[in-house]
Structure formats: structure tokens, C-alpha cells
PDB file of N, CA, C and O in Angstrom:
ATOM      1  N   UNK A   1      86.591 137.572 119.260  1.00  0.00           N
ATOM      2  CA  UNK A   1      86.059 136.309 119.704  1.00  0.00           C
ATOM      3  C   UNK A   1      85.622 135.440 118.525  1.00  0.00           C
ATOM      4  O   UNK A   1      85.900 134.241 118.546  1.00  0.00           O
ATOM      5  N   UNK A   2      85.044 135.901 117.636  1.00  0.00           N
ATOM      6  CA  UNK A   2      84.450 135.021 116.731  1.00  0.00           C
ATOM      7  C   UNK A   2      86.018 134.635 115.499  1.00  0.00           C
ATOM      8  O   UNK A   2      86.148 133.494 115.056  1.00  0.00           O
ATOM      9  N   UNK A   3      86.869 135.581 115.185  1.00  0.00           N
ATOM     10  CA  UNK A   3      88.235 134.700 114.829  1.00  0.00           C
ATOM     11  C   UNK A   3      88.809 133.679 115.491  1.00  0.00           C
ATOM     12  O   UNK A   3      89.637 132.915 114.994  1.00  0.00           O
ATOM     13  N   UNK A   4      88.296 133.624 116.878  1.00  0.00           N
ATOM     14  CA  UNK A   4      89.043 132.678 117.501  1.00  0.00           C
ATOM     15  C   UNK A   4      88.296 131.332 117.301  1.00  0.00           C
ATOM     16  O   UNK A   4      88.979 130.338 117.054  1.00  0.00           O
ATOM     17  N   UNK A   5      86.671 131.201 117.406  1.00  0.00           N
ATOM     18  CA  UNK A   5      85.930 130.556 117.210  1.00  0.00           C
ATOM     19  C   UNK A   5      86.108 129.804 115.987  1.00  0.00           C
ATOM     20  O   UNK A   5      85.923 128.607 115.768  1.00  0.00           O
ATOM     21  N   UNK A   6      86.559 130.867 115.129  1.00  0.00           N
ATOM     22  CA  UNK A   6      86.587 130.441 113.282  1.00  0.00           C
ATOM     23  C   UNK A   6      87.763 129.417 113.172  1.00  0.00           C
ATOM     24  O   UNK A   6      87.625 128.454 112.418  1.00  0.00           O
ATOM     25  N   UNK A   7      89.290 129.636 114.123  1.00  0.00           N
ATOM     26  CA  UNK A   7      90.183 129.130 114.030  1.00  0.00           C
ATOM     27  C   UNK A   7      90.318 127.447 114.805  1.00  0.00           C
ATOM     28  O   UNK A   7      91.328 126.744 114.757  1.00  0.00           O
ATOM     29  N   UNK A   8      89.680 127.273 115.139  1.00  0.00           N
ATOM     30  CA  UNK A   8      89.268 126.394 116.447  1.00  0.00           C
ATOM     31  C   UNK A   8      88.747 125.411 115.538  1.00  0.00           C
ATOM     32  O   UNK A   8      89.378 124.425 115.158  1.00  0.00           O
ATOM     33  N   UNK A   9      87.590 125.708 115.208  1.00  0.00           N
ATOM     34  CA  UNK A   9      86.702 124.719 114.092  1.00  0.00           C
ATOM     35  C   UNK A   9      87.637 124.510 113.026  1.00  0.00           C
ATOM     36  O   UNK A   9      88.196 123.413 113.025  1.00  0.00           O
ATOM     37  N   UNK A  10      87.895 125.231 112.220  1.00  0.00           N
ATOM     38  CA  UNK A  10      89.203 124.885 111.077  1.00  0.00           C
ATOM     39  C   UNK A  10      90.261 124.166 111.803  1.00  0.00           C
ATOM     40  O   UNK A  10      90.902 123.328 111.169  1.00  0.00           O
ATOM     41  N   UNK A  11      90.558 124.390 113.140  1.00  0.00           N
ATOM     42  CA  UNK A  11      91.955 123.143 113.178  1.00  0.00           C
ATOM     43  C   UNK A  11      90.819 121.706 113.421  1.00  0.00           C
ATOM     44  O   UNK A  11      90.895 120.968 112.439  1.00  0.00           O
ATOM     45  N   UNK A  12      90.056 121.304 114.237  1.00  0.00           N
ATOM     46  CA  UNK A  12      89.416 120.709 114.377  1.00  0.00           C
ATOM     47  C   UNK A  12      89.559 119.661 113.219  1.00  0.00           C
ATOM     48  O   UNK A  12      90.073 118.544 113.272  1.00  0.00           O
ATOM     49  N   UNK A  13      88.778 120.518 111.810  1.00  0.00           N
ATOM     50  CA  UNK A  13      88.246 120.076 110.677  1.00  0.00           C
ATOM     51  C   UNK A  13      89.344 119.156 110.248  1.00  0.00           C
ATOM     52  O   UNK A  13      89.394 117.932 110.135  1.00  0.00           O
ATOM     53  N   UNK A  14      90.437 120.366 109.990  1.00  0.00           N
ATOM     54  CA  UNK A  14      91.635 119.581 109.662  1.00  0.00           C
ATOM     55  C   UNK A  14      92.569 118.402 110.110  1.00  0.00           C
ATOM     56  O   UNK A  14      93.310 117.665 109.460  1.00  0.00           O
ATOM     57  N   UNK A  15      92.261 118.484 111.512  1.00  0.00           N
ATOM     58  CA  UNK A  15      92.704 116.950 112.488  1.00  0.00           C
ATOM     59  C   UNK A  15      92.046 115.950 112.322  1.00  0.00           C
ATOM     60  O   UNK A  15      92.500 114.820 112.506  1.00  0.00           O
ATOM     61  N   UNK A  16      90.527 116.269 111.837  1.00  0.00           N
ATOM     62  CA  UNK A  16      89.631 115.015 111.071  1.00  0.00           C
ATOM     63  C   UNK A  16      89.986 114.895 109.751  1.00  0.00           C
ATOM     64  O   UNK A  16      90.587 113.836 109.574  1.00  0.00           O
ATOM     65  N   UNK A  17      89.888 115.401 108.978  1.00  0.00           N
ATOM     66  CA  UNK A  17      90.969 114.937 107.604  1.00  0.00           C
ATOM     67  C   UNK A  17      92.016 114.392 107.593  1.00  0.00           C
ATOM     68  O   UNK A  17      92.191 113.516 106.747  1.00  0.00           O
ATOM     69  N   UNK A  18      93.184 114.756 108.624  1.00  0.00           N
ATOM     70  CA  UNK A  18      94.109 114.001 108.803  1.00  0.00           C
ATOM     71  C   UNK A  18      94.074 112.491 108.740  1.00  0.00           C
ATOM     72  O   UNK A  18      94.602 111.682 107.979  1.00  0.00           O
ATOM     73  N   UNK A  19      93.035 112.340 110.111  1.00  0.00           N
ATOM     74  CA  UNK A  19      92.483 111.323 110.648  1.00  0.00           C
ATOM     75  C   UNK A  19      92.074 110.266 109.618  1.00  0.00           C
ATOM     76  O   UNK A  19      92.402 109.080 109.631  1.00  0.00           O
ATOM     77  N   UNK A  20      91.151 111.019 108.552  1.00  0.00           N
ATOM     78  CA  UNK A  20      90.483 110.036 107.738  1.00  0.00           C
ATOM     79  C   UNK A  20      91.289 109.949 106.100  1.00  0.00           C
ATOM     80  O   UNK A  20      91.021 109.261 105.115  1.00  0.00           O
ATOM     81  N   UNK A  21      92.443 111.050 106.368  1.00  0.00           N
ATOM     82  CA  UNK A  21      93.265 110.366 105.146  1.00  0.00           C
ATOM     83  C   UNK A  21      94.280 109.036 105.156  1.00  0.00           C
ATOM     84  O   UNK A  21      94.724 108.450 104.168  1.00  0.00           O
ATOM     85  N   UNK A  22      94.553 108.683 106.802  1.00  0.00           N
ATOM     86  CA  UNK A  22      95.359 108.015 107.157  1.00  0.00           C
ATOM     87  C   UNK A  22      94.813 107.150 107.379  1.00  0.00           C
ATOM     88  O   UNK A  22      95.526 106.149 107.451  1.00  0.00           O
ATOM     89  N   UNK A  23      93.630 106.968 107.571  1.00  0.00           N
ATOM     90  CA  UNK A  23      92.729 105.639 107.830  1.00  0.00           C
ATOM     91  C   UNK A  23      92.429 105.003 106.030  1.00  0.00           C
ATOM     92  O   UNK A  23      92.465 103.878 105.532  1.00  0.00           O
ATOM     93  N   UNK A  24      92.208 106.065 105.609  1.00  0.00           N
ATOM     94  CA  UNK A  24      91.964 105.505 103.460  1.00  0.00           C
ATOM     95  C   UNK A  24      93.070 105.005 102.998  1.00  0.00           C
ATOM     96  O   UNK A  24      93.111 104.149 102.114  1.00  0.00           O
ATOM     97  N   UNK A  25      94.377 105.669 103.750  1.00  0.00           N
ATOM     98  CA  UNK A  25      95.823 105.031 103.167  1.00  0.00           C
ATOM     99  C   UNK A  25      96.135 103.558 103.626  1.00  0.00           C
ATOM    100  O   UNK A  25      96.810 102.756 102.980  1.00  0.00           O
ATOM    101  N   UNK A  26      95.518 103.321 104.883  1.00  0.00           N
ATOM    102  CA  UNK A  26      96.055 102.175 105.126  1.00  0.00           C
ATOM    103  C   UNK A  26      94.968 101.331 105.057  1.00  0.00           C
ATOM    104  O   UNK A  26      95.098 100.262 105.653  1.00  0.00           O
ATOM    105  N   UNK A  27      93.732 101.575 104.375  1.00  0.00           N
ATOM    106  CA  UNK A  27      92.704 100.249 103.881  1.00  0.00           C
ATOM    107  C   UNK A  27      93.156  99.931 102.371  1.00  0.00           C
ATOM    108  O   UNK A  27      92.925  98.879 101.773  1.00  0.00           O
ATOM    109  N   UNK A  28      94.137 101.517 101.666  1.00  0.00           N
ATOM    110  CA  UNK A  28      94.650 100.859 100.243  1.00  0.00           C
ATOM    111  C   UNK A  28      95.668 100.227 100.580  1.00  0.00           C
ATOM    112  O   UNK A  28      95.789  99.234  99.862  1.00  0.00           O
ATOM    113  N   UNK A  29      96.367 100.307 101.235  1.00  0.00           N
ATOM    114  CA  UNK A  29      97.520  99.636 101.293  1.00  0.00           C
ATOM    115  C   UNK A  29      97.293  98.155 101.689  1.00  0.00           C
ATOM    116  O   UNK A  29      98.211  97.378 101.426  1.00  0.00           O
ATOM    117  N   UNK A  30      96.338  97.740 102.203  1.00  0.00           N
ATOM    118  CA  UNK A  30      95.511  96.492 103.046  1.00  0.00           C
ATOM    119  C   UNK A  30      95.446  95.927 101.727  1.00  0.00           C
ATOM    120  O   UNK A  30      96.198  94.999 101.429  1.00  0.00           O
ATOM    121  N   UNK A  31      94.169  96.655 100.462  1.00  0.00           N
ATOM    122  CA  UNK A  31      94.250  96.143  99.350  1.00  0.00           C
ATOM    123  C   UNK A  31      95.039  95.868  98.599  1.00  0.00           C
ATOM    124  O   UNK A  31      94.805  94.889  97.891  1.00  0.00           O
ATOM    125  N   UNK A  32      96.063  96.456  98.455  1.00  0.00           N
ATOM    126  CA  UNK A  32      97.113  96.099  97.533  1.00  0.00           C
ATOM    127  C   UNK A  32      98.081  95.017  97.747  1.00  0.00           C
ATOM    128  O   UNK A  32      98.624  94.283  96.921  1.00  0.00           O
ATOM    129  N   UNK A  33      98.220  95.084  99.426  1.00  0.00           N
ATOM    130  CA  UNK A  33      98.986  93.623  99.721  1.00  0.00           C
ATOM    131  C   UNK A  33      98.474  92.377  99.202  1.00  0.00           C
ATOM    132  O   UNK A  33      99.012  91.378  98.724  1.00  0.00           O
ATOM    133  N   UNK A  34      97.192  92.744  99.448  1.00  0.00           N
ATOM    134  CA  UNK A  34      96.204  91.891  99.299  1.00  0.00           C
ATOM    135  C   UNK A  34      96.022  90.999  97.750  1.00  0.00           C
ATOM    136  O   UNK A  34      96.045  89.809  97.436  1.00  0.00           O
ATOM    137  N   UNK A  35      95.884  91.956  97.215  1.00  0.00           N
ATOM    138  CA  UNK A  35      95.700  92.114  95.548  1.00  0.00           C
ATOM    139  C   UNK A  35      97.416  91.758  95.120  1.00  0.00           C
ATOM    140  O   UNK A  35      97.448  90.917  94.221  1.00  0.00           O
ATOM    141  N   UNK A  36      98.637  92.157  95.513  1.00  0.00           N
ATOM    142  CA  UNK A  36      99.990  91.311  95.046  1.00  0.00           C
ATOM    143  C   UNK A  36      99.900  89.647  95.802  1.00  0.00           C
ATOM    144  O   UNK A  36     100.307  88.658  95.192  1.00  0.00           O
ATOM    145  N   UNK A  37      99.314  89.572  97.177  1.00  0.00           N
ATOM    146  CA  UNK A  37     100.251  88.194  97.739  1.00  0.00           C
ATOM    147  C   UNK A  37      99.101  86.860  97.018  1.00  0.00           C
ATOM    148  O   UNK A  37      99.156  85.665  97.305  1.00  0.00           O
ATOM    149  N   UNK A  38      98.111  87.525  96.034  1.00  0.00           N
ATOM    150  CA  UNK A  38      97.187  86.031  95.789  1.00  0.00           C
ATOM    151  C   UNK A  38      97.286  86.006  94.244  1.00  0.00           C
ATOM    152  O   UNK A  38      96.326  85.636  93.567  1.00  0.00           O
ATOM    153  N   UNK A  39      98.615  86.456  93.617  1.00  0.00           N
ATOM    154  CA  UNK A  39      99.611  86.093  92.078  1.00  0.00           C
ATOM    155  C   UNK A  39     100.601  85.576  92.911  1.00  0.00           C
ATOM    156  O   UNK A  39     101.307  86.560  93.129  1.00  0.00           O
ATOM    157  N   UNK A  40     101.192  84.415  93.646  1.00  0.00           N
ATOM    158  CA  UNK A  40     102.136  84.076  93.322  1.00  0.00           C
ATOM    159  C   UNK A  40     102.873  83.412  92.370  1.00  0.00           C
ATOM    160  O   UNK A  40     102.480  82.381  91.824  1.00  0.00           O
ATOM    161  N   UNK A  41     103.728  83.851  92.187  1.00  0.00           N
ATOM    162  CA  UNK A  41     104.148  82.698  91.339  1.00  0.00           C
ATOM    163  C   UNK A  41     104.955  81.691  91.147  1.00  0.00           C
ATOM    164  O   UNK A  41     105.486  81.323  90.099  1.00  0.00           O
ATOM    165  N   UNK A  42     105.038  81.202  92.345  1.00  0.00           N
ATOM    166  CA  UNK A  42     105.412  79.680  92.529  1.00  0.00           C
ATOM    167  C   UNK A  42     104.430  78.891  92.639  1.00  0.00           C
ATOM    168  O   UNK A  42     104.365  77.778  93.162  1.00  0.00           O
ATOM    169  N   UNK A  43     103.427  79.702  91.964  1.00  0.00           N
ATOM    170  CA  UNK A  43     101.926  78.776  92.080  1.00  0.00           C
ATOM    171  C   UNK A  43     101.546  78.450  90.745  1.00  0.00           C
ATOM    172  O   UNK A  43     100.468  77.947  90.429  1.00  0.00           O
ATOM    173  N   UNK A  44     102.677  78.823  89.806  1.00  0.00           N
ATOM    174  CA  UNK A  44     102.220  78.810  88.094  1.00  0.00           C
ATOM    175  C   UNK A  44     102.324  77.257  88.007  1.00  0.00           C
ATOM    176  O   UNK A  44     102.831  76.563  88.888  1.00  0.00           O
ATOM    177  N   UNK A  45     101.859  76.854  86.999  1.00  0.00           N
ATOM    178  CA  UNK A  45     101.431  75.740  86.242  1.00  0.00           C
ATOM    179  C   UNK A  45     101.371  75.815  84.927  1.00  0.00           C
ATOM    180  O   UNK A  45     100.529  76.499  84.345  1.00  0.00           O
ATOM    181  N   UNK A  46     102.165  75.192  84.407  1.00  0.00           N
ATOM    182  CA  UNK A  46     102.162  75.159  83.011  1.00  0.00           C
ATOM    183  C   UNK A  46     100.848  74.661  82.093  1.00  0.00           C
ATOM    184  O   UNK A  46     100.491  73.483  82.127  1.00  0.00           O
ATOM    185  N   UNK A  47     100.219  75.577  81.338  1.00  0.00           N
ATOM    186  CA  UNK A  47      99.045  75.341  80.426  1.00  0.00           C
ATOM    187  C   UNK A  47      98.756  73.576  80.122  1.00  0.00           C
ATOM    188  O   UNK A  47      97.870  72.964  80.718  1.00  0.00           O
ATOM    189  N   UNK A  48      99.591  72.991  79.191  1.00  0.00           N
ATOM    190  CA  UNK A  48      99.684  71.580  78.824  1.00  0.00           C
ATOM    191  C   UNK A  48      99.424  70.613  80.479  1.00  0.00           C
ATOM    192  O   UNK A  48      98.457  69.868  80.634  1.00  0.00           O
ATOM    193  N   UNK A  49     100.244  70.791  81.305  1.00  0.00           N
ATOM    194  CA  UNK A  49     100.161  70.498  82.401  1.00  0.00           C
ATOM    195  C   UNK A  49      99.039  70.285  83.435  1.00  0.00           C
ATOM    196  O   UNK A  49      98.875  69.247  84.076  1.00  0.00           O
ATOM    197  N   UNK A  50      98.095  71.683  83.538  1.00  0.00           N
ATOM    198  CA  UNK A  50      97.021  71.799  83.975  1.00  0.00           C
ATOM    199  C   UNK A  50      95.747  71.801  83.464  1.00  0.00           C
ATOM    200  O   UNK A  50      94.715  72.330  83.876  1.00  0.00           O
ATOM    201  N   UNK A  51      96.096  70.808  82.053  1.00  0.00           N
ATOM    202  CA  UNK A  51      94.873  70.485  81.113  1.00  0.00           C
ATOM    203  C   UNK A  51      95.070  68.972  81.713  1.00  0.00           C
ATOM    204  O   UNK A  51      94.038  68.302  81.689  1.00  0.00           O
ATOM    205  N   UNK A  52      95.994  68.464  82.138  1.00  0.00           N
ATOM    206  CA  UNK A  52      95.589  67.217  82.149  1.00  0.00           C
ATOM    207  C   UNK A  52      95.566  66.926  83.974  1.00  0.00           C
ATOM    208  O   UNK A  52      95.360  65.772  84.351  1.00  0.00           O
ATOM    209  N   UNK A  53      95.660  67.393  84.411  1.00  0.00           N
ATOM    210  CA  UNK A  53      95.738  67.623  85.895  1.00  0.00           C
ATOM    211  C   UNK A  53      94.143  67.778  86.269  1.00  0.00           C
ATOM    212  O   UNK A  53      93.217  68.309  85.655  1.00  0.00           O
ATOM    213  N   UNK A  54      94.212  67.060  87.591  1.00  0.00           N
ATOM    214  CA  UNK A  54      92.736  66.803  87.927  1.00  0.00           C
ATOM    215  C   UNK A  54      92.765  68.396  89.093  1.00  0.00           C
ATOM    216  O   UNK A  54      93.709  68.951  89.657  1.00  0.00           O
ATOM    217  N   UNK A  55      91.497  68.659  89.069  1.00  0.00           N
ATOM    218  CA  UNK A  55      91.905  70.296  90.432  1.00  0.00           C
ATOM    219  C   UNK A  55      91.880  70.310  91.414  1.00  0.00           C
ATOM    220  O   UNK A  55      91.557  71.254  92.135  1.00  0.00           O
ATOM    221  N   UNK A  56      92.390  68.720  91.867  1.00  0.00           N
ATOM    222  CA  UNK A  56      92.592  68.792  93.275  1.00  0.00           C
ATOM    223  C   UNK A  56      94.429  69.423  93.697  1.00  0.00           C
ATOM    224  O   UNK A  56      95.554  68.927  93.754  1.00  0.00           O
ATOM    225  N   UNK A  57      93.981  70.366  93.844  1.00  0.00           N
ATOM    226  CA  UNK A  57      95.654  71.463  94.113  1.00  0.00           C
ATOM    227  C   UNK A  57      96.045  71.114  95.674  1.00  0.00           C
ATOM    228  O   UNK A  57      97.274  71.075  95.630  1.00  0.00           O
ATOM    229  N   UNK A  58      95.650  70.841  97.028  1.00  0.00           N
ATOM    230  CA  UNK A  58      95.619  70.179  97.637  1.00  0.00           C
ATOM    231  C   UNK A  58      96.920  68.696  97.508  1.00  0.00           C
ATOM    232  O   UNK A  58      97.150  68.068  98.541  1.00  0.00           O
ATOM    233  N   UNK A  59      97.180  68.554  97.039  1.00  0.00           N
ATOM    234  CA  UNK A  59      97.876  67.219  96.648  1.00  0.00           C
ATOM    235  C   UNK A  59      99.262  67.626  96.621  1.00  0.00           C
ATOM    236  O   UNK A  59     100.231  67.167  97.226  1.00  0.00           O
ATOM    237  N   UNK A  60      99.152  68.674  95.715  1.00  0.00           N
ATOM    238  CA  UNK A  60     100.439  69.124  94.850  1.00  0.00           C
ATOM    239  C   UNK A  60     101.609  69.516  96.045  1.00  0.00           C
ATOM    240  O   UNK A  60     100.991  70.045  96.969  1.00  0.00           O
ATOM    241  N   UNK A  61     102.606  69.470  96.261  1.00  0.00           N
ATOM    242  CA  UNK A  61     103.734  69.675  96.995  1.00  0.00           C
ATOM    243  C   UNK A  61     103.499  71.437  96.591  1.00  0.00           C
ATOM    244  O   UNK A  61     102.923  71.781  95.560  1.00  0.00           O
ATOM    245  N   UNK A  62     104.142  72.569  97.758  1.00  0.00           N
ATOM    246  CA  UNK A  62     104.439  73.866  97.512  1.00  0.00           C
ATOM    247  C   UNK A  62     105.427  74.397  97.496  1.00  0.00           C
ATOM    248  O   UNK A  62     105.578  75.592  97.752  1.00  0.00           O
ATOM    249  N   UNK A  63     106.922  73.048  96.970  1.00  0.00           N
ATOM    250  CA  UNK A  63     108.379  73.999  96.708  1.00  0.00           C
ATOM    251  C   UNK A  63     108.119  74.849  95.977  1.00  0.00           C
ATOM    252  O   UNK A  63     107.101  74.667  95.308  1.00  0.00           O
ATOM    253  N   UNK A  64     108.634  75.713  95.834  1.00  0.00           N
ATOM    254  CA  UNK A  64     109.018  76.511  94.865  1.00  0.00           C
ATOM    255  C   UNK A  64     110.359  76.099  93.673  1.00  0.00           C
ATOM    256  O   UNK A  64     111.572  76.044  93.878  1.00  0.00           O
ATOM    257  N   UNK A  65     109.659  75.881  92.542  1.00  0.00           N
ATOM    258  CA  UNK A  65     110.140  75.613  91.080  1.00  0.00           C
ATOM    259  C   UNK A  65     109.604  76.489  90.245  1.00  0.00           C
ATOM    260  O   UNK A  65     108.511  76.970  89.945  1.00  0.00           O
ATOM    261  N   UNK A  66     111.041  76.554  89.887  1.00  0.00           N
ATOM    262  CA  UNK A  66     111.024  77.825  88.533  1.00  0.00           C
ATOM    263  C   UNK A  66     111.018  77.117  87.250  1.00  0.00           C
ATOM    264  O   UNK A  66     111.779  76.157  87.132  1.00  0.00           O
ATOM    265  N   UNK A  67     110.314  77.436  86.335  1.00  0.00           N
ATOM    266  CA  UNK A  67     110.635  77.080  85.152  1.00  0.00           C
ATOM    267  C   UNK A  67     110.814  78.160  84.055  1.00  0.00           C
ATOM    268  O   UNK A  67     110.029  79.101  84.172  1.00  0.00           O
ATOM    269  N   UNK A  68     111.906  78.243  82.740  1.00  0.00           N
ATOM    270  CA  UNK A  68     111.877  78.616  82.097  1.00  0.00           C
ATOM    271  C   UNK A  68     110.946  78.699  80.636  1.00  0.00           C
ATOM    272  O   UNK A  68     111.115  77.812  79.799  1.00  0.00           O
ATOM    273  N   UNK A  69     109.940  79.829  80.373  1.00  0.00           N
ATOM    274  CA  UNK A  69     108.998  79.628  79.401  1.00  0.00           C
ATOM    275  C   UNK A  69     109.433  79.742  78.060  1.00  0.00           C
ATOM    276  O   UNK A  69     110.414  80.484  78.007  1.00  0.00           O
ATOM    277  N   UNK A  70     109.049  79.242  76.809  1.00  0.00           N
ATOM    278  CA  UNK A  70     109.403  79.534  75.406  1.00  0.00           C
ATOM    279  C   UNK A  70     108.428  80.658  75.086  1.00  0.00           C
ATOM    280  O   UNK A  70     107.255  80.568  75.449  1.00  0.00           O
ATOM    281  N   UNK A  71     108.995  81.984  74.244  1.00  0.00           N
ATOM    282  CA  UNK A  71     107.892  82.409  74.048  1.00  0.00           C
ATOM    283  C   UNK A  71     106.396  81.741  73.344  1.00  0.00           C
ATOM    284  O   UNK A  71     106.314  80.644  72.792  1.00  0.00           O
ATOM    285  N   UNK A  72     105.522  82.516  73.496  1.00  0.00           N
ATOM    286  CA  UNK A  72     104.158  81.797  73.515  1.00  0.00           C
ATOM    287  C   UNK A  72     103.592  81.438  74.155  1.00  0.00           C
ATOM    288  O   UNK A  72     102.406  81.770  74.168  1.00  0.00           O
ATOM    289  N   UNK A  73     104.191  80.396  75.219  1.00  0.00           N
ATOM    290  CA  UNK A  73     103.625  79.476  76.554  1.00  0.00           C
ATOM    291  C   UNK A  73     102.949  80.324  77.241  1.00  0.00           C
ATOM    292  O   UNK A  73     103.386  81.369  77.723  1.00  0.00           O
ATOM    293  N   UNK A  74     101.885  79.917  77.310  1.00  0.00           N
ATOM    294  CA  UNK A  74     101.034  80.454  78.084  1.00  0.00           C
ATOM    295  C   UNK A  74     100.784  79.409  79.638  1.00  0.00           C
ATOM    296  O   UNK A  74     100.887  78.216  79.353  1.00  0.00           O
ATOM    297  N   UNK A  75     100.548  79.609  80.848  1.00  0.00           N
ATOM    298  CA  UNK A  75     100.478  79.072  82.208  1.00  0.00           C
ATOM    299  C   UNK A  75      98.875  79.900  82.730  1.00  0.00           C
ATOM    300  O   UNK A  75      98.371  80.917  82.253  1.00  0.00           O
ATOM    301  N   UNK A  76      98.455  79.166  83.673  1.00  0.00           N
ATOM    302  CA  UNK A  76      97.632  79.242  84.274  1.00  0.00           C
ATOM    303  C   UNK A  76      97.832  79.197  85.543  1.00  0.00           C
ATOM    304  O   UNK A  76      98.194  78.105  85.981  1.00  0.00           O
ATOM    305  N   UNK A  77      97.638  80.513  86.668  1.00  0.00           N
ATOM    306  CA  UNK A  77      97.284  80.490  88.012  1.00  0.00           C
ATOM    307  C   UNK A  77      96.538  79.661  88.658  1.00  0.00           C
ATOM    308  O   UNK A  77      95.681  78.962  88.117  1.00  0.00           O
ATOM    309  N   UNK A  78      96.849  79.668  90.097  1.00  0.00           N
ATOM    310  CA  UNK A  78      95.420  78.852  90.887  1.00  0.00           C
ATOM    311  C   UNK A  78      94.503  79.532  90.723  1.00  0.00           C
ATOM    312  O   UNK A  78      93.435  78.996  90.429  1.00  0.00           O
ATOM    313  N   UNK A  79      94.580  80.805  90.841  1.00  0.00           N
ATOM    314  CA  UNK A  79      93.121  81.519  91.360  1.00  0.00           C
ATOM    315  C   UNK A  79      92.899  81.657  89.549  1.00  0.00           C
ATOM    316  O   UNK A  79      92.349  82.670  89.117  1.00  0.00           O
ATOM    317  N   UNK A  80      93.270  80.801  88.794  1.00  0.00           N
ATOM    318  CA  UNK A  80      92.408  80.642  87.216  1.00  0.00           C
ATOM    319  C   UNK A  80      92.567  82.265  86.156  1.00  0.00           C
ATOM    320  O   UNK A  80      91.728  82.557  85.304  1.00  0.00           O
ATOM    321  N   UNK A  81      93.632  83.009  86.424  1.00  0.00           N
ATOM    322  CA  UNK A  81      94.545  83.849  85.618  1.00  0.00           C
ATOM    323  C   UNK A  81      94.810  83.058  84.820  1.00  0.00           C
ATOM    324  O   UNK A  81      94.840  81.870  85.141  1.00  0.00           O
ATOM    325  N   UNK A  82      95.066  83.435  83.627  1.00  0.00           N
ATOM    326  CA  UNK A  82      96.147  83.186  82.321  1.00  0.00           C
ATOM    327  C   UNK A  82      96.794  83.774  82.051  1.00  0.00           C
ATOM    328  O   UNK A  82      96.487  84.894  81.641  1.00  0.00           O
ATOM    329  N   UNK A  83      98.021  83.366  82.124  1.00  0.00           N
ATOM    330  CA  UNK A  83      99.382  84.001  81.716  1.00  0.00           C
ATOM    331  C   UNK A  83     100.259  83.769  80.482  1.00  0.00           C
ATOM    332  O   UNK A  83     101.003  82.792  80.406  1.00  0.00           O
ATOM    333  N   UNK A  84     100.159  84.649  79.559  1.00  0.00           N
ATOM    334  CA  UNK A  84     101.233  84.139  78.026  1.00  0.00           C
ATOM    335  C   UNK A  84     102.584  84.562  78.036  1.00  0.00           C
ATOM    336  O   UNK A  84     102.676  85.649  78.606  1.00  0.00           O
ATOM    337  N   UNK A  85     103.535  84.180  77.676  1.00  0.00           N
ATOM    338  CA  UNK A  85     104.859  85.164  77.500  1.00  0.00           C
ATOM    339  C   UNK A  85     105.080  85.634  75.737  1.00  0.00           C
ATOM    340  O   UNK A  85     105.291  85.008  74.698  1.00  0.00           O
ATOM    341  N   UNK A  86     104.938  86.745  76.023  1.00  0.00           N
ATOM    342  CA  UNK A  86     104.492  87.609  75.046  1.00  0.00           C
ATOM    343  C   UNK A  86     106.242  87.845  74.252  1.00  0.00           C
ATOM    344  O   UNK A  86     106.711  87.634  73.134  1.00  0.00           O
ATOM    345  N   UNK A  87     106.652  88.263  75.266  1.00  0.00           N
ATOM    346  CA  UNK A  87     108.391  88.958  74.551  1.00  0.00           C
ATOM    347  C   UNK A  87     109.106  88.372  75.839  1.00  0.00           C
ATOM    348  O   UNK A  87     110.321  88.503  75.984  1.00  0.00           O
TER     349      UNK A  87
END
């Protein structure tokens, strides 16, 4: 009787671990979407550009334009990242 008791509680335990590893996986995964979709980068702005630009971003049209950088150029995000091109 008491092996059976012992086995009972151990599956138990383990169906709650389950439970709460699958619940931690999908609050990281929440974060990480999270944390990639607010770098876009059709949201870059060229350094020279956004020195003379007033911060009303609001205004600005949201096609998406690519530009090609020289090394060095450094750009600035909305959410106020700096970005250089290194190599």
C-alpha cells in the first residue's frame, strides 16, 4: 500500500512540472516575440537624418525603404537604439 501511495504522489508531482514547464516556455516565448517585433527595421533612420528631424514620428509615412549603409554609418531606431555598420 504505501508503494502505491509513493507512486501516485510522484506522478502527480510530475504532471505539475509538466504543467509549469509549459506554462515558463510559453511566457519566454511571449518575451522573445516581444523583444524581436519592437527592432524593426523598416523603422531605421539614418543618423544625419534624425539629427535634423523634429520627433514627431507620427508624420512620417511607414513604407518600407531599404537603404544601403557605407561602412561606419551609424542609424538610429525609434525606440532610440544605435546602430553602426561595423563590417
Amino acid at each position: 500500500m504505501w508503494r502505491k501511495s509513493v507512486s501516485i504522489v510522484g506522478l502527480i508531482l510530475n504532471v505539475i512540472a509538466i504543467i509549469v514547464v509549459l506554462a515558463s516556455q510559453a511566457l519566454y516565448s511571449a518575451a522573445i516575440d516581444s523583444a524581436l517585433s519592437t527592432n524593426d527595421p523598416s523603422q531605421v533612420v539614418p543618423q544625419s537624418e534624425n539629427d535634423s528631424r523634429s520627433n514627431n514620428a507620427a508624420t512620417s509615412s511607414n513604407s518600407e525603404s531599404f537603404e544601403d549603409l557605407a561602412l561606419g554609418t551609424a542609424v538610429q531606431l525609434n525606440n532610440g537604439i544605435t546602430v553602426s555598420v561595423d563590417s
